[in-house]
C-alpha positions in Angstrom: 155.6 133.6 93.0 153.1 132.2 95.3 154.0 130.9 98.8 153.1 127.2 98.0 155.4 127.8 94.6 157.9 129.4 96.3 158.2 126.3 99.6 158.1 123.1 97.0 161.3 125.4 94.9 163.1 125.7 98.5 162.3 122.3 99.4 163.8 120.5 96.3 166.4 122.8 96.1 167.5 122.1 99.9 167.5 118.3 98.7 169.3 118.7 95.4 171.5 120.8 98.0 172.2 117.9 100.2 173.1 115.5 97.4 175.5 118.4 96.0 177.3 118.5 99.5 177.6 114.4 99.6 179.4 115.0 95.9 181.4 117.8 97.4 182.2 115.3 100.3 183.4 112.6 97.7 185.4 115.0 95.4 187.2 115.8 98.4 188.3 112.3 99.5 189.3 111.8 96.2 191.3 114.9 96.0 192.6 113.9 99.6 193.7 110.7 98.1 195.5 112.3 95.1 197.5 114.3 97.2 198.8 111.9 99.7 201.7 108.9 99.5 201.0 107.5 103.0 199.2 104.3 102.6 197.9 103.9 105.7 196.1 107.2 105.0 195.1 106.5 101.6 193.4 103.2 103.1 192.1 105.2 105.4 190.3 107.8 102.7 189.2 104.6 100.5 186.9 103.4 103.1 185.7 107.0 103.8 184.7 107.6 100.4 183.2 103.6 100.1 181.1 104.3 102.9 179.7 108.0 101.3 179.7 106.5 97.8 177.4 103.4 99.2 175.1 105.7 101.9 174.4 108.2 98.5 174.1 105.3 95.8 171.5 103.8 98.2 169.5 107.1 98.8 169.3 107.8 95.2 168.9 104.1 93.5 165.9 103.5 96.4 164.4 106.8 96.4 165.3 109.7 94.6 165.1 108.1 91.1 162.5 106.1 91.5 160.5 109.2 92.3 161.9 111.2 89.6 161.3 108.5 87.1 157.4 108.1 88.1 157.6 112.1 86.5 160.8 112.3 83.9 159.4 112.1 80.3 162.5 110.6 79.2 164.0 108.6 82.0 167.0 107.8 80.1 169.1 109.5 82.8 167.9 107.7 85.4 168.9 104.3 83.2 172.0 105.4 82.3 172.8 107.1 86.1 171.8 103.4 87.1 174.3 101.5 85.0 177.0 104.4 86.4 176.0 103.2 90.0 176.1 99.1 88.8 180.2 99.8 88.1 180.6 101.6 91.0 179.2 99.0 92.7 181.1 96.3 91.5 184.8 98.4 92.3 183.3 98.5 95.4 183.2 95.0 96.1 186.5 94.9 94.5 188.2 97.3 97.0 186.4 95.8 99.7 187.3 92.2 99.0 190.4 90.9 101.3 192.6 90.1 97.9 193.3 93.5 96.3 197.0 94.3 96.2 198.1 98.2 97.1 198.6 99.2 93.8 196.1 97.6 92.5 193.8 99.2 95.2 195.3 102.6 94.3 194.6 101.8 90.6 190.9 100.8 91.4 190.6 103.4 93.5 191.2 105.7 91.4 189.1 104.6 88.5 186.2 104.6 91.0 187.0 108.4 91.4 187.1 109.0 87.3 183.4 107.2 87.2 182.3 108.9 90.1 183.4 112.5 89.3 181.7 111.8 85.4 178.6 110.9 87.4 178.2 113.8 89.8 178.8 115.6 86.4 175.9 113.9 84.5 174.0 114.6 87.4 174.7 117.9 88.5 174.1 119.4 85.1 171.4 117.4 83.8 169.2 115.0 86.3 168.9 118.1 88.5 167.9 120.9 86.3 165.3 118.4 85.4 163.9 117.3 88.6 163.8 120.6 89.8 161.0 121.6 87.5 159.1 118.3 88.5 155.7 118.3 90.5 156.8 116.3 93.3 156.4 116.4 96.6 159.7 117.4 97.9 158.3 117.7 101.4 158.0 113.7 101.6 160.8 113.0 99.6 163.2 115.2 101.4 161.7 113.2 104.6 162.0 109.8 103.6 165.7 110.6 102.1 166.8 112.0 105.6 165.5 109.5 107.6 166.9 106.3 105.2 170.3 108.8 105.4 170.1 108.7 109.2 169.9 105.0 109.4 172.3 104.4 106.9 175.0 106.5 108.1 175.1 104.0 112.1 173.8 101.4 110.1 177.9 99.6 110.8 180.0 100.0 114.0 183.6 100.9 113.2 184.7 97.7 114.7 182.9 95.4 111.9 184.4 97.5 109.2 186.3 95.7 106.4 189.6 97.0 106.0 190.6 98.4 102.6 
């Protein structure tokens, strides 16, 4: 393997990586969630895993797949991992909005987490053994991904936070 070969395969991989750890992140909350009674504590995981869930949808919706779709013969898993991100979305809003009754939440919550964890599936086994073989440059992706990620992640003090 030659040295520019072997850079762009450790350079998408260290993205693909990253976007593995944020589903690791996610999958925990939700497991966190499962395992706990306490609402206070529960609220407290919902609006973790909103505020992951929305950082990664926006990374992904504003750059990763529009990059991969400029390459992907078949970009019917970018469409379809689009639609997945539109319901997630909209449970989002739900959780978020000042209305939502506890077990409703909990309920809405925990559909969110069924979607999600089929997403992260879809993606994991499928979109990324994909883009992996792509000719992209992973340098600049990988960049632009951290940067947006950065900006996103203080984009909203704590004390303007809607409660869930």
């Amino acid at each position: 393997m030659n040295k520019e070969i072997a850079i762009t395969v450790e350079q998408s991989t260290e993205l693909l990586n990253m976007l593995q750890n944020d589903h690791g992140k996610v999958k925990e909350l939700f497991e966190q969630f499962e395992q706990t009674a306490d609402m206070e504590e529960r609220g407290a995981i919902i609006r973790s895993a909103l505020k992951e869930l929305e950082v990664h949808a926006e990374l992904e919706e504003k750059i990763i797949y529009p990059a991969l779709r400029e390459l992907l013969e078949d970009d019917g898993l970018i469409t379809e991992s689009l639609e997945e991100h539109h319901v997630v979305d909209l449970l989002i809003k739900e959780l978020k909005g000042s209305h939502v009754k506890q077990d409703r939440r909990d309920a809405k919550f925990t559909v969110l987490a069924k979607n999600v964890k089929h997403h992260i599936k879809e993606e994991e086994e499928s979109l990324f053994p994909e883009a992996l073989v792509l000719d992209l440059d992973w340098e600049a992706l990988s960049a632009k991904v951290e940067k947006k990620k950065a900006q996103l992640g203080s984009r909203e003090p704590p004390s303007k936070r809607r409660h869930v």
